[in-house]
C-alpha positions as a LaTeX table, in Angstrom:
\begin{tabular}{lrrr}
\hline
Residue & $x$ (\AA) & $y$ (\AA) & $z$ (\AA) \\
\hline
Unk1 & 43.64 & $-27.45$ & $-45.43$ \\
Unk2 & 41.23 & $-27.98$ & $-42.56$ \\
Unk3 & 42.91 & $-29.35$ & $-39.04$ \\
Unk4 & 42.52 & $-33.14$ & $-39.01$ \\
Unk5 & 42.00 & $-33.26$ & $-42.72$ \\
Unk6 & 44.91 & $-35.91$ & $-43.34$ \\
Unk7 & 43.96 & $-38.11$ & $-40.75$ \\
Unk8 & 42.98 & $-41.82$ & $-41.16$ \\
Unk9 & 39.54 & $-41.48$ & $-41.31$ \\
Unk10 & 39.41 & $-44.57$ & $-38.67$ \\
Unk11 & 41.79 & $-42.36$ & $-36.46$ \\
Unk12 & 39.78 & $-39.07$ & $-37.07$ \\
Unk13 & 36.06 & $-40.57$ & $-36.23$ \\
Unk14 & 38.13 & $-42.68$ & $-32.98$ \\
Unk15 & 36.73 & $-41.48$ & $-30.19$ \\
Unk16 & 39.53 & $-40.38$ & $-27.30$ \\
Unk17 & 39.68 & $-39.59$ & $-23.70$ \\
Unk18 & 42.63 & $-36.98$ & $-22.48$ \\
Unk19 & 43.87 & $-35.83$ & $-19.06$ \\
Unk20 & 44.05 & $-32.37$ & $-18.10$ \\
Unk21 & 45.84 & $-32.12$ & $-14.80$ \\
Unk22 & 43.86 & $-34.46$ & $-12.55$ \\
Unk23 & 40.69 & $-34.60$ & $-14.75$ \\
Unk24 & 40.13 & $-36.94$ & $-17.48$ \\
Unk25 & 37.98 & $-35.08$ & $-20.42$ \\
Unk26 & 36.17 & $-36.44$ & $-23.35$ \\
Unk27 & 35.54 & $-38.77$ & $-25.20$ \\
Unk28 & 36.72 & $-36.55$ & $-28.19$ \\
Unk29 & 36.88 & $-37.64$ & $-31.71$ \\
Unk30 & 40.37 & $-37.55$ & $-33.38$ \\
Unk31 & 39.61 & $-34.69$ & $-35.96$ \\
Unk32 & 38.45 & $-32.64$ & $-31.98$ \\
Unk33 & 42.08 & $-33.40$ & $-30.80$ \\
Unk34 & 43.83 & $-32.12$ & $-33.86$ \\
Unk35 & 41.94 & $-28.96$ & $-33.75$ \\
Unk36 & 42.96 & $-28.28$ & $-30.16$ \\
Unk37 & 46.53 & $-29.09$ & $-30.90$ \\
Unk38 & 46.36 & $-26.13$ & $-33.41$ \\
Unk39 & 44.71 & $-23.75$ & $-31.03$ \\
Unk40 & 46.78 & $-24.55$ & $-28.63$ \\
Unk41 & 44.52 & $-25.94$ & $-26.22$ \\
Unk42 & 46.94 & $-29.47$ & $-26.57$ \\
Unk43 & 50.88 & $-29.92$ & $-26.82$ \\
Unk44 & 52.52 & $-33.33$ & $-27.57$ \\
Unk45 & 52.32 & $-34.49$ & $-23.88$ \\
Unk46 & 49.22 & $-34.53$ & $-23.58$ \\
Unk47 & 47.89 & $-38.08$ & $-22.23$ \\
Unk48 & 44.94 & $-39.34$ & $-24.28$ \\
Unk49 & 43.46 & $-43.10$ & $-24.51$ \\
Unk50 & 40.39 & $-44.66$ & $-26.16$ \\
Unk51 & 37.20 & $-45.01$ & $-23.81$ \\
Unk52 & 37.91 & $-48.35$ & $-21.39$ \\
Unk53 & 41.93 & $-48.17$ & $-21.72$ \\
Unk54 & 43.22 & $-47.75$ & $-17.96$ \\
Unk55 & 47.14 & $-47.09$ & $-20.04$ \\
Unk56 & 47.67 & $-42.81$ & $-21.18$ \\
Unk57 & 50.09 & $-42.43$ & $-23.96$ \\
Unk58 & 51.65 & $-38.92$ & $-25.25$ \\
Unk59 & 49.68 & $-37.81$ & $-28.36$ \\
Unk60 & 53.33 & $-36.82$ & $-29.32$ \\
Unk61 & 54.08 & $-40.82$ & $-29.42$ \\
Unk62 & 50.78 & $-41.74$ & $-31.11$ \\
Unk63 & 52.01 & $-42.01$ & $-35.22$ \\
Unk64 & 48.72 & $-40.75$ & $-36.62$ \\
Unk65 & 48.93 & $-37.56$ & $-34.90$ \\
Unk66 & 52.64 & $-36.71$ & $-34.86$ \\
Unk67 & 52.46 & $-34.85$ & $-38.27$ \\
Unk68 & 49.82 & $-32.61$ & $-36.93$ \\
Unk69 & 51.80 & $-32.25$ & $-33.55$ \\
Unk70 & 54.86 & $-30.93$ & $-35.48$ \\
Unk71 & 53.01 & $-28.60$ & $-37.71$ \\
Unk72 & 51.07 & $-27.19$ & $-34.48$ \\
Unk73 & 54.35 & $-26.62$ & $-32.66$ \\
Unk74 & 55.49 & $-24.71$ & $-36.09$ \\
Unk75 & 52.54 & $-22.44$ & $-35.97$ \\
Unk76 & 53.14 & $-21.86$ & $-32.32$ \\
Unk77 & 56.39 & $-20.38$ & $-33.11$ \\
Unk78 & 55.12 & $-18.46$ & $-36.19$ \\
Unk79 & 51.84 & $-17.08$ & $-34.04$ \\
Unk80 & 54.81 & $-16.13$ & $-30.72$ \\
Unk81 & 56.91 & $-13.91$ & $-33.16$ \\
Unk82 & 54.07 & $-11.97$ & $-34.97$ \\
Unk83 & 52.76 & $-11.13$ & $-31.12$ \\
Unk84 & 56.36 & $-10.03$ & $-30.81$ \\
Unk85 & 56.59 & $-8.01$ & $-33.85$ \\
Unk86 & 53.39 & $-6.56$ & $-32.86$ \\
Unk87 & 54.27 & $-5.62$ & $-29.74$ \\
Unk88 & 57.45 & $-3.67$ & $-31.13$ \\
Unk89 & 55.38 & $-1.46$ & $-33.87$ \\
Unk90 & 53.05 & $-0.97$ & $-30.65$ \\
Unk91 & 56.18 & 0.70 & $-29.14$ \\
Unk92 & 56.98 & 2.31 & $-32.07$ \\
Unk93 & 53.78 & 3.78 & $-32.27$ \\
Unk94 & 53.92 & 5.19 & $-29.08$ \\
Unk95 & 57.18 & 6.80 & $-29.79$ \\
Unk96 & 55.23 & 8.25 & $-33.32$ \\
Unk97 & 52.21 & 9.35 & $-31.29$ \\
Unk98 & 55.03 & 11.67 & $-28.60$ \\
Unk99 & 56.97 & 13.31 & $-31.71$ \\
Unk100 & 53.59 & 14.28 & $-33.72$ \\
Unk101 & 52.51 & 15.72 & $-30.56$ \\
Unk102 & 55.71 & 17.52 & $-30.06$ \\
Unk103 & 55.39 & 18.77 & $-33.78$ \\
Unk104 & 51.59 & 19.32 & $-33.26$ \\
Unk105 & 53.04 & 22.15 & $-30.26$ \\
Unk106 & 55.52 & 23.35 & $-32.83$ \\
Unk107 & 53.66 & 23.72 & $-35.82$ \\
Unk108 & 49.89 & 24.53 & $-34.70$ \\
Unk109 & 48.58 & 22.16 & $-36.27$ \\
Unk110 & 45.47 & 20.15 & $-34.84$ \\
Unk111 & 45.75 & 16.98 & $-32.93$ \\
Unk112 & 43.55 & 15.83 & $-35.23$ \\
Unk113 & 45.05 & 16.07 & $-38.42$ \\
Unk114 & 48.45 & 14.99 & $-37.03$ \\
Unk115 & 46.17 & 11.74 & $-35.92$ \\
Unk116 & 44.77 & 11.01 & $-39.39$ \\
Unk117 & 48.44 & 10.94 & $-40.82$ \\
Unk118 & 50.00 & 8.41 & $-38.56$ \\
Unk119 & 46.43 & 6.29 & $-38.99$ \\
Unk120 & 47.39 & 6.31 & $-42.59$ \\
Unk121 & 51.21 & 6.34 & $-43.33$ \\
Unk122 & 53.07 & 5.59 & $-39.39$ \\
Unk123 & 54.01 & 1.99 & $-38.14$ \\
Unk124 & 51.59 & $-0.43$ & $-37.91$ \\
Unk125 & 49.32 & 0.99 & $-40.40$ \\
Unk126 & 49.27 & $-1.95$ & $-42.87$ \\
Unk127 & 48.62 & $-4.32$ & $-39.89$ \\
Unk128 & 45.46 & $-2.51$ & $-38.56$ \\
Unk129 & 44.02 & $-2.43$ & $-42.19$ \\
Unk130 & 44.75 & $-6.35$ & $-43.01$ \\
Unk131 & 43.66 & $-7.24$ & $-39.20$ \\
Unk132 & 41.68 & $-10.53$ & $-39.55$ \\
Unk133 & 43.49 & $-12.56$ & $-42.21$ \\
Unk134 & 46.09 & $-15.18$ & $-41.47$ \\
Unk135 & 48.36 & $-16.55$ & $-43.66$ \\
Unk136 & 50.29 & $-20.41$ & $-43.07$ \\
Unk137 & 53.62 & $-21.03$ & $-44.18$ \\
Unk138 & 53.85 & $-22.28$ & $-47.66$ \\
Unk139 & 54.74 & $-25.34$ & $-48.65$ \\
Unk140 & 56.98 & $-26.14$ & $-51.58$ \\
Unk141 & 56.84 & $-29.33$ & $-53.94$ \\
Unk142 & 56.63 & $-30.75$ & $-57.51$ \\
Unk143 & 53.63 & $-29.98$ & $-59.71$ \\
Unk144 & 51.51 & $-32.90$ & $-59.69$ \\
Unk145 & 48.25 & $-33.67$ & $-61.83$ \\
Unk146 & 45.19 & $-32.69$ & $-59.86$ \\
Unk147 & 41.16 & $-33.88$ & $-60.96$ \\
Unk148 & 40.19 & $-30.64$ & $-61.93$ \\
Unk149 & 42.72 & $-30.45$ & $-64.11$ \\
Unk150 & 44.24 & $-33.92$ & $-65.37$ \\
Unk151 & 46.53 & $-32.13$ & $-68.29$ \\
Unk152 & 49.03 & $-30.20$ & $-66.02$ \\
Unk153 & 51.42 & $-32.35$ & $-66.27$ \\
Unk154 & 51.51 & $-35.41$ & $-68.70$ \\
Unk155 & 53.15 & $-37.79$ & $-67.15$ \\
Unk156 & 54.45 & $-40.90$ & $-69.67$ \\
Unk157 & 52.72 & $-44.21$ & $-69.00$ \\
Unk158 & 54.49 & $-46.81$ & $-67.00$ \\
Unk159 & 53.19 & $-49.69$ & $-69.08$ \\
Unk160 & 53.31 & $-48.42$ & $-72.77$ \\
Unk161 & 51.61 & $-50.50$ & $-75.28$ \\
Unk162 & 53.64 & $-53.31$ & $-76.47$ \\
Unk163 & 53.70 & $-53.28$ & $-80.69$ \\
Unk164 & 51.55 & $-55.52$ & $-82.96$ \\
Unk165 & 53.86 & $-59.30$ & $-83.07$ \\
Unk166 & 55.47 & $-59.30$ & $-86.54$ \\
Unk167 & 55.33 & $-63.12$ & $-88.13$ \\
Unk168 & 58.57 & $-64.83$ & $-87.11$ \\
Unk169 & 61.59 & $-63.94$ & $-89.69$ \\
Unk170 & 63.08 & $-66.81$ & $-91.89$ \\
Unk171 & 66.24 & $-64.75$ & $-92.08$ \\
Unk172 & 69.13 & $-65.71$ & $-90.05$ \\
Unk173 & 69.71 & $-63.38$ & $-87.20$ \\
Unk174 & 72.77 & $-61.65$ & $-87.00$ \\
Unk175 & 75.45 & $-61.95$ & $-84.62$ \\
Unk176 & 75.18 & $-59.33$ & $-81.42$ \\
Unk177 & 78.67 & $-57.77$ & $-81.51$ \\
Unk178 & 80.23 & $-58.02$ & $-78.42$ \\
Unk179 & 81.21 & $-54.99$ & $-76.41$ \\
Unk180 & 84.78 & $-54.41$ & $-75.24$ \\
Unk181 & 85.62 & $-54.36$ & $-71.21$ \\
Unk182 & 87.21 & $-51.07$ & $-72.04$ \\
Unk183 & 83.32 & $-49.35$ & $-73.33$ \\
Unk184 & 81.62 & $-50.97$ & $-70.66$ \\
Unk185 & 83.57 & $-49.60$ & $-67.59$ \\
Unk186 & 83.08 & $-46.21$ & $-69.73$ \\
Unk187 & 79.75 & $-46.64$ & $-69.78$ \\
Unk188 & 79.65 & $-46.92$ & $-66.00$ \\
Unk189 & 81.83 & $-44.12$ & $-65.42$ \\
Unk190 & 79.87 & $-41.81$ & $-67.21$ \\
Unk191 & 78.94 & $-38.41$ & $-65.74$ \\
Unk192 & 75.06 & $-37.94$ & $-64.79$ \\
Unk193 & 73.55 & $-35.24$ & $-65.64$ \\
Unk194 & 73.35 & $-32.12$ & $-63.00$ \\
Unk195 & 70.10 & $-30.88$ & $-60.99$ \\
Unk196 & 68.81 & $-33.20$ & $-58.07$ \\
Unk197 & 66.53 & $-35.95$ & $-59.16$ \\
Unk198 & 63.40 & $-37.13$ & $-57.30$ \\
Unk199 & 61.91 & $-40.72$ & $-57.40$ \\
Unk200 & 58.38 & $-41.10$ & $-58.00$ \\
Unk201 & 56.50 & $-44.19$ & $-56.56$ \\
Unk202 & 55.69 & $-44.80$ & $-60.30$ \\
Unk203 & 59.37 & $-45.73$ & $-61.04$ \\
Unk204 & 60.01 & $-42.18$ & $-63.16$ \\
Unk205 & 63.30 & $-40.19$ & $-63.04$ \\
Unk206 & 62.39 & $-36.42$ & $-63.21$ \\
Unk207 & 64.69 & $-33.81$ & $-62.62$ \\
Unk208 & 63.86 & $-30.66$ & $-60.62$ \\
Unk209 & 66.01 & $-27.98$ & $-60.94$ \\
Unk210 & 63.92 & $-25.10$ & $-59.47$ \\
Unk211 & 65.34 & $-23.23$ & $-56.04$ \\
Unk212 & 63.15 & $-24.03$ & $-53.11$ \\
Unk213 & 64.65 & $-21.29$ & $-51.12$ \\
Unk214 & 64.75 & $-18.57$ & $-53.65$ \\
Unk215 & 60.82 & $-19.26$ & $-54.21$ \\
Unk216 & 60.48 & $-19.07$ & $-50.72$ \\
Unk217 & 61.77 & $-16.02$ & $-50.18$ \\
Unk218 & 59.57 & $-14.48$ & $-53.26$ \\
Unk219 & 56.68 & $-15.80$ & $-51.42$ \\
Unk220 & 57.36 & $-14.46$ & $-47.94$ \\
Unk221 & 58.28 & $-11.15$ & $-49.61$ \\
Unk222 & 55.07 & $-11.14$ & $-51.54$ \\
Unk223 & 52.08 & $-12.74$ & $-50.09$ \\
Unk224 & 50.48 & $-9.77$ & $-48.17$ \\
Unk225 & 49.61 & $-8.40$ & $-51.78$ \\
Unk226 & 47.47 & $-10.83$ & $-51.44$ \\
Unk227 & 45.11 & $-9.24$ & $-48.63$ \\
Unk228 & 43.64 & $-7.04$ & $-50.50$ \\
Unk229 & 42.00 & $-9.73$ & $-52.51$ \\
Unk230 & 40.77 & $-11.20$ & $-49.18$ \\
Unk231 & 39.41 & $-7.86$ & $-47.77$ \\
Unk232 & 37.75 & $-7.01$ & $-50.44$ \\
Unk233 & 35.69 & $-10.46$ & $-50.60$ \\
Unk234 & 35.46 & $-9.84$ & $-46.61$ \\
Unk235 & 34.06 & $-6.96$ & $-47.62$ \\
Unk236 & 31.54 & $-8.78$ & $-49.67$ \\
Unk237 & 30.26 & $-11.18$ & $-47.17$ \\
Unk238 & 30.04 & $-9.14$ & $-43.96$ \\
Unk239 & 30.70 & $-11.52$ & $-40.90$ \\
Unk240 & 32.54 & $-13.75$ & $-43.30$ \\
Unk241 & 35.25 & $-16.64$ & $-41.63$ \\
Unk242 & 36.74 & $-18.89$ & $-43.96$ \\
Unk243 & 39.81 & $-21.01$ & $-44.96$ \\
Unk244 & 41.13 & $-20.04$ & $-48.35$ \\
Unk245 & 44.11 & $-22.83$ & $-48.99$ \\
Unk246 & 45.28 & $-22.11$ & $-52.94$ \\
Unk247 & 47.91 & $-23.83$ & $-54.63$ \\
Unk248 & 49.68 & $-22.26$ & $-57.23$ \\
Unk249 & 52.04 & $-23.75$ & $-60.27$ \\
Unk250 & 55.23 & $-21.89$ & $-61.66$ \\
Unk251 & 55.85 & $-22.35$ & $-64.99$ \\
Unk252 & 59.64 & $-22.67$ & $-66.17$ \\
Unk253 & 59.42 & $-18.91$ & $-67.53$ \\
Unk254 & 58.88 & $-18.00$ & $-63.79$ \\
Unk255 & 55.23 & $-16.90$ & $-64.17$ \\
Unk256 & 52.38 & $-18.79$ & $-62.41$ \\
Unk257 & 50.77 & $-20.40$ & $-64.64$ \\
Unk258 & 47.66 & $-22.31$ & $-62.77$ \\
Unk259 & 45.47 & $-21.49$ & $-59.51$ \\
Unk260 & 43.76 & $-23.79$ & $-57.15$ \\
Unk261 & 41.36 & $-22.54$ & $-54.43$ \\
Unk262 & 40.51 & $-25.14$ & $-52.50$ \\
Unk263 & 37.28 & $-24.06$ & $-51.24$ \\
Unk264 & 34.33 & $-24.68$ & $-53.33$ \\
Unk265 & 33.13 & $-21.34$ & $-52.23$ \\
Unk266 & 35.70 & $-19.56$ & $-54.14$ \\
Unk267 & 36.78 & $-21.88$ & $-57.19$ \\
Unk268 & 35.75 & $-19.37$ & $-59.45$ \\
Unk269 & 34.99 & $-15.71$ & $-58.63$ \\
Unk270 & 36.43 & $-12.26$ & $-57.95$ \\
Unk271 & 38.38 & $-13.73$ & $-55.17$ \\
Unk272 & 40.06 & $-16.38$ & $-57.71$ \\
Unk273 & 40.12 & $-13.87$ & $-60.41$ \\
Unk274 & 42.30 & $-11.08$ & $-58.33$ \\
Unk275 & 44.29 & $-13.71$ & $-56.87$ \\
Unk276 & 45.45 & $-15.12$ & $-59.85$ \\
Unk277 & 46.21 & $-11.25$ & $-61.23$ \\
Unk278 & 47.99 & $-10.77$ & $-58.13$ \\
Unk279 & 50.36 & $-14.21$ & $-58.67$ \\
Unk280 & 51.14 & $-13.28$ & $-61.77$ \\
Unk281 & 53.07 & $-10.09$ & $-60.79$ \\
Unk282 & 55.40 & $-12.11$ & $-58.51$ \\
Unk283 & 58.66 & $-12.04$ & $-59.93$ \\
Unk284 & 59.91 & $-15.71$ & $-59.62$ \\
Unk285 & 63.02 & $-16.63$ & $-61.68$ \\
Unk286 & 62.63 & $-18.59$ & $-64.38$ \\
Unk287 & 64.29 & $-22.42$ & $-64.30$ \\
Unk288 & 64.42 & $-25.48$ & $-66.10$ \\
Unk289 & 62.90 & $-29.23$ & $-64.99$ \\
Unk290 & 59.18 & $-30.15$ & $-63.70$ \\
Unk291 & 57.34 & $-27.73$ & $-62.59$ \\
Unk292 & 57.23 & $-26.24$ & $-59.20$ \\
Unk293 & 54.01 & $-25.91$ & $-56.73$ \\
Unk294 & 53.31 & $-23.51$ & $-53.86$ \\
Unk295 & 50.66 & $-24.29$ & $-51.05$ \\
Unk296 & 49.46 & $-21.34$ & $-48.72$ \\
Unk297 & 46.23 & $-21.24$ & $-46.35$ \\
Unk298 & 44.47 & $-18.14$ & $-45.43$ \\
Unk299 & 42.34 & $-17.42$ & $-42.49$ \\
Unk300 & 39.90 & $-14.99$ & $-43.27$ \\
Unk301 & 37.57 & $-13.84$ & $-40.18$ \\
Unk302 & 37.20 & $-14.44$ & $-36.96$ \\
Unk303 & 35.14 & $-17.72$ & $-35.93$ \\
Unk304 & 31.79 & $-16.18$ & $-33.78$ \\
\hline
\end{tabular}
């Protein structure tokens, strides 16, 4: 999703002043300061006030942006250890480049040739051929109905349709039998069934038995098949920057069954059409309960 998307819209169109060092800056709107948070430009102590307010508070402290000021300090991390990782293929590229050169002496073979190879099959090959795309980390939950696509999951109706009156009977009711002491405290004894349970704000039970961190871990070990999908629509639109956020659905047999792109661009398309081929290779394991969703958000591009 876009930075500043979730915000109150009266929060995001607020207009805000913020200090930086001795300067005060702005006036910004609120959707402005969420993007800097995400590029980094703003951290959670960074003192911002509406126009005509003498008193600087902490975005950190402010409620409507502490959601974004979490996930920011999450990408943060994420974006520090792929520079890290980065910087160790570099190294081990460096160490590749010194032993084909030493095998280049030995063998007579051309500096040239031994260059192509490591291009195409040493460390740090994949990298240099995906550079570009971006990918968020996912985000887990329960399958809910979306607009485009009301049938996904029927939920039962809180309020069912109460039957047709029948005509008062003439017959004498019988007598409720009363239960013993001994079938009640059974009753409340009884086991409940296993698999957590979530409550829904619509009152409903449902049981959701699927593995968070196993799909997790299918997803991290996965999701760069998707790349090729984005390259090649890259390819497509030279210049091309663009958020690609999908959502996904798992079916209980442990195949996606549904795909969301949530860019109007690419609803429909080669793009959607090799992504979903791509998903359903993925080799969740099947489970039993509601369904199970999966969020991720590509960057594709570079913004001129």
């Amino acid at each position: 999703m876009v930075a500043g998307q979730e915000l109150d819209s009266e929060l995001g169109e607020q207009q805000w002043l913020f200090r930086q060092g001795d300067l005060v800056l702005g006036p910004l709107s609120g959707h402005q300061l969420v993007e800097k948070l995400y590029t980094g430009e703003m951290t959670a102590d960074t003192l911002i006030a509406p126009p005509g307010e003498r008193d600087f508070v902490r975005i950190g402290d402010v409620e409507g942006f502490q959601v974004h000021v979490a996930r920011a300090q999450t990408k943060a991390r994420v974006d520090a250890e792929v520079r890290a990782e980065r910087e160790r293929t570099n190294r081990k590229r460096l160490i590749f480049g010194a032993i084909a050169a030493a095998v280049t002496v030995a063998l007579g073979i051309t500096a040239w040739q031994v260059a192509r190879w490591a291009a195409v099959h040493g460390p740090g090959a994949e990298e240099d051929e995906y550079e570009g795309i971006s990918v968020e980390l996912p985000t887990i939950a329960l399958a809910q109905a979306r607009r485009d696509d009301e049938d996904l999951i029927a939920y039962p109706t809180t309020t069912p349709k109460a039957p047709d009156k029948a005509p008062p009977s003439t017959e004498p009711k019988p007598k409720t039998p009363t239960t013993p002491a001994s079938a009640v405290a059974s009753a409340k004894t009884e086991k409940k069934p296993s698999g957590s349970v979530s409550s829904e704000p619509d009152g409903l039970q449902m049981a959701t038995e699927f593995d968070q961190g196993a799909i997790n871990k299918v997803v991290k070990n996965n999701q760069k098949t998707l790349f090729r999908c984005l390259k090649e629509e890259a390819e497509r639109q030279p210049g091309m920057y663009a958020k690609v956020p999908i959502e996904f659905v798992i079916g209980n047999d442990g195949k996606v069954t549904k795909l969301y792109v949530d860019n109007p661009q690419f609803k429909k398309g080669p793009l959607y059409e090799c992504l979903l081929t791509e998903l359903q290779k993925w080799p969740f394991k099947p489970y039993a309960g509601e369904r199970a969703s999966v969020g991720l958000a590509f960057t594709v591009g570079k913004r001129s």
